[in-house]
C-alpha positions as CSV (number, residue, x, y, z in Angstrom):
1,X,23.1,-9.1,17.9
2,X,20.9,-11.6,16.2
3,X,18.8,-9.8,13.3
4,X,15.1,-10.6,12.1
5,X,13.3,-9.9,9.4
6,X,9.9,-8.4,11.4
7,X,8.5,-7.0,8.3
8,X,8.5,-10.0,6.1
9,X,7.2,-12.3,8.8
10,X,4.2,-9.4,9.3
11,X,3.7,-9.2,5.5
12,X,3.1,-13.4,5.3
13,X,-0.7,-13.8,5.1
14,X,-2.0,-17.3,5.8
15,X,-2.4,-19.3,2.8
16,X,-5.9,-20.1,2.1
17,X,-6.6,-23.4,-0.3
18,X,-9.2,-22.9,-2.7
19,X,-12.1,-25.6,-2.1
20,X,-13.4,-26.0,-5.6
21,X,-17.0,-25.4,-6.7
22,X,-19.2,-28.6,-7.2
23,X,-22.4,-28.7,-9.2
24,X,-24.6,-29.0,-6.3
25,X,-22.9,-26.1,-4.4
26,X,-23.5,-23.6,-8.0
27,X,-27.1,-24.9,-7.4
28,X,-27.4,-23.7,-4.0
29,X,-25.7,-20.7,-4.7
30,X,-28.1,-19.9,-7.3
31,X,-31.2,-20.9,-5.1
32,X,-29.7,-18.7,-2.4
33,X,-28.6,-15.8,-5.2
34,X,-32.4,-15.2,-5.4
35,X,-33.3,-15.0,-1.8
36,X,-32.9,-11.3,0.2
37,X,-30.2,-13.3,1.9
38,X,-26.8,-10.8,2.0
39,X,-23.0,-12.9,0.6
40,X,-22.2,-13.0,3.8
41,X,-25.0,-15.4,4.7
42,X,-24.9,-17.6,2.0
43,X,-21.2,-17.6,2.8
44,X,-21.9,-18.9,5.9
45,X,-24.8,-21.2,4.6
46,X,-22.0,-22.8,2.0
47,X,-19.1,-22.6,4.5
48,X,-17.1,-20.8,2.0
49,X,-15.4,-17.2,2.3
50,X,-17.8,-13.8,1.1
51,X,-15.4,-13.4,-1.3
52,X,-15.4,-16.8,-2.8
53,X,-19.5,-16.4,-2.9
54,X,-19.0,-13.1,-4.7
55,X,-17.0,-14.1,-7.1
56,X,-18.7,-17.1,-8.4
57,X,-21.5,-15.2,-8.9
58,X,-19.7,-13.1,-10.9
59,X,-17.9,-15.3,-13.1
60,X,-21.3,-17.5,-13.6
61,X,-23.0,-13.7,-14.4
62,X,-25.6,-14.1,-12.2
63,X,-27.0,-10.8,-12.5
64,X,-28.6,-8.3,-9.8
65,X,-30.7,-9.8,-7.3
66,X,-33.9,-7.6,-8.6
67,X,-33.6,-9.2,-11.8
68,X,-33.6,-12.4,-11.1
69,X,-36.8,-12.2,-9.1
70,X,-38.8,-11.1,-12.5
71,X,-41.6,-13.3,-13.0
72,X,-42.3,-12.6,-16.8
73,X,-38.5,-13.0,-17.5
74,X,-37.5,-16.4,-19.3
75,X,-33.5,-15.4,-18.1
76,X,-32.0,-17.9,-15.8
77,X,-29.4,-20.2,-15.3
78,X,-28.5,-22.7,-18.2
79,X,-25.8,-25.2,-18.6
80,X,-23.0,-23.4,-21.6
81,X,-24.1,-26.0,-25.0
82,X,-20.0,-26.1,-25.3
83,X,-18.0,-26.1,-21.9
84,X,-21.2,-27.0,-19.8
85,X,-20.3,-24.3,-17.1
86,X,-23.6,-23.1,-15.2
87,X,-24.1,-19.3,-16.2
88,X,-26.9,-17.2,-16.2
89,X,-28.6,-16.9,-19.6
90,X,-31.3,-13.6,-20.7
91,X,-32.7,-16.4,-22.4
92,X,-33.3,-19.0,-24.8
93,X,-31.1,-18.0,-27.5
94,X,-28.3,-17.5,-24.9
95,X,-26.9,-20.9,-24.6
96,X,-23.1,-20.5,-24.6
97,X,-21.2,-18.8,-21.7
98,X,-19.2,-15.6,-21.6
99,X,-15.6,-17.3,-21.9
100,X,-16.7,-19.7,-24.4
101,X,-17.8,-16.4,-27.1
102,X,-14.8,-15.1,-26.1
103,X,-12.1,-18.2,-27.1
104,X,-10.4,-18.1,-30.6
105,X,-11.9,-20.9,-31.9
106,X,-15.7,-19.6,-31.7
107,X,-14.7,-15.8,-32.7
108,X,-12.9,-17.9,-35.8
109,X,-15.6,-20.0,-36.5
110,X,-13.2,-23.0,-35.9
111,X,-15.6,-24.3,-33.0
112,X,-17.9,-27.5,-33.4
113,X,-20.9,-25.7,-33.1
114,X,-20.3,-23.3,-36.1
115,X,-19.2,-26.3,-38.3
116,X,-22.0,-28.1,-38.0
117,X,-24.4,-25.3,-38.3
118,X,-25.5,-24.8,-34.4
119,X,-25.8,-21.6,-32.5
């Protein structure tokens, strides 16, 4: 009697390769971001997975739809002054992305930026 492992064989999920985001596909995500289109038809307009539109959005905070449709806001995307990763900014003043605040060298005042007196 020949045995097989059934279980492990049903536990193998296909392997999906990561396709990796290009400036000109964060742009359209963020034009589409701000249409009443749902993830999964921007997923399909990108030809990319829901999730992968999802989280992009996340990690570039773009925030909820409603918000970014405000006409007297001045909030919108801007290119991070240090790592030049599109996120969205509430403003002017907001020039440096999420992960960037958060490194060791800007909380310890190491960074460029705080050495030559910038933001």
């Amino acid at each position: 009697m020949v045995a097989t492992n059934s279980s492990a064989a049903a536990h193998t999920k296909a392997k999906t390769t990561s396709i990796r985001w290009s400036e000109t596909d964060v742009a359209k995500l963020i034009e589409l971001w701000s249409t009443n289109l749902s993830n999964a038809e921007i997923a399909k307009i990108l030809k990319r997975e829901e999730s992968a539109v999802a989280v992009k959005a996340s990690r570039i905070n773009l925030p909820r739809r409603k918000q970014m449709k405000s006409k007297d806001s001045k909030a919108r995307v801007r290119p991070c002054l240090r790592c030049q990763t599109p996120f969205y900014s509430g403003g002017p003043g907001n020039r440096f992305c999420d992960p960037c605040k958060d490194s060791s060298d800007w909380k310890n005042g190491n960074d460029h930026y705080s050495a030559v007196g910038g933001y």
